[in-house]
N, C-alpha and C positions, 0 to 999 in steps of 0.2 A: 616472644613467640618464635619457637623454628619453621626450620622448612616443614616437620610432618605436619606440625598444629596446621600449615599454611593448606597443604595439600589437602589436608581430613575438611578443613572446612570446604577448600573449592570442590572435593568429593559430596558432599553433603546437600552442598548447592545444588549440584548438578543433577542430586538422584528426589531435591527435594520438590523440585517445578514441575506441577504437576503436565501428562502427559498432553492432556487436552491444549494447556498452555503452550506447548511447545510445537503444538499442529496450528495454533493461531498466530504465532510467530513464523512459523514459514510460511504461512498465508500471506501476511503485511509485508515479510523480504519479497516474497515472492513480486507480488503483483506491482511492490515499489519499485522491485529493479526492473518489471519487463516495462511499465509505463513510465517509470524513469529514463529508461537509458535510451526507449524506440520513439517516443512522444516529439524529444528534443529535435528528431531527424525528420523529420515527419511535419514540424510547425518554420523548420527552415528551408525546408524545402516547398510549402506551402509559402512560405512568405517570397522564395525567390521566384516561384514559375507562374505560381496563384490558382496551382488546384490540389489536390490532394493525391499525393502515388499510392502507386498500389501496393501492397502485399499479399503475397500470398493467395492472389488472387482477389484480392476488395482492395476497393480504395479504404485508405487507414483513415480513422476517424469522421469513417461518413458514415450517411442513411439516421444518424439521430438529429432530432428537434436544431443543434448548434449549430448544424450546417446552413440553417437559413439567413444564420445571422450576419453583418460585416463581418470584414474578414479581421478587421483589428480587434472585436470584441472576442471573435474566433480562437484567433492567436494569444489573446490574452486569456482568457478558459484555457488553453491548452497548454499555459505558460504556470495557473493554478494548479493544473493535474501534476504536473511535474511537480511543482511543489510541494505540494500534497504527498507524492512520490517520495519522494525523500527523506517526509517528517513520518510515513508508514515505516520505510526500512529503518529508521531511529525508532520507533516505538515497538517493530520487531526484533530487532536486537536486544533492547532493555525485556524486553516481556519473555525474550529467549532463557537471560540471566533469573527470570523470577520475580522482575521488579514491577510492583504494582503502579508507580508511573507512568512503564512503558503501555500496560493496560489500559490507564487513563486517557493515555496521548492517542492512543491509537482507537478508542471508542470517542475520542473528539473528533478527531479526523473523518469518522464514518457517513455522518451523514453528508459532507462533501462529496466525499469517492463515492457514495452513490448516488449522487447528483448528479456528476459528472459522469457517473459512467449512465446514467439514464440521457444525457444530454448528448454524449459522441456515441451512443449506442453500443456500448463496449460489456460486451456479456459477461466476460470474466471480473469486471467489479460489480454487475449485477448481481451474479449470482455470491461472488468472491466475501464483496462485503458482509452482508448478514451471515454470511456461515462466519467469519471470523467474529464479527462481534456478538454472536451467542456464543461462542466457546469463550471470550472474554467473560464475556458475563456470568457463563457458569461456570468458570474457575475463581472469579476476581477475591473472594474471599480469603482461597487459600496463597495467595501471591505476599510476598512479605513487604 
């Protein structure tokens, strides 16, 4: 195999996923990095003062159903969203390449993140989820 054969396939790749797939992958980066990377700051700072800061004008992960709960079952729901976070920007990135796994991984993860986002009241995996996983769904066939 040379370099062109190498290139013609990564060209080929790239123009063969479909477009749909590629807006449901930045869906799963997306929303894995903003509740990945804001979540972790947000549940240590809850854990050192014991209330919730604000952003942006709201307190971060309040006003849903979790708030009511202890604060260690709290912190540990918010320690799964991260998680959760994570295994989305892993299932968007493989779903970015085309690969029908990362479709899979990322339609397992779904109905958590909208659990979770139904529990911290968090709009943008309310809404965020089911938009992404109907575009999985109606691409998944063509994904290799």
């Amino acid at each position: 195999m040379n370099a062109t054969t190498v290139s013609h396939d990564a060209a080929m790749t790239r123009t063969s996923v479909p477009r749909l797939a590629r807006v449901a992958s930045i869906i799963y980066i997306f929303l894995g990095l903003a509740f990945g990377a804001s979540v972790p700051w947000v549940l240590m700072s809850f854990a050192e003062n014991g209330f919730l800061p604000m952003t942006f004008g709201f307190r971060s992960l309040a006003g849903g159903s979790f708030e009511q709960l202890d604060s260690g079952a709290f912190i540990a729901l918010g320690w799964l969203l991260v998680l959760m976070s994570i295994v989305d920007v892993a299932a968007g990135m493989l779903l970015w390449r085309g690969r029908r796994i990362g479709a899979w991984l990322g339609l397992a993860t779904d109905p958590l993140a909208f659990a979770l986002g139904l529990g911290f009241a968090l709009p943008l995996l309310v809404v965020g989820v089911p938009a992404r996983a109907g575009l999985v769904l109606f691409v998944l066939r063509s994904l290799r």
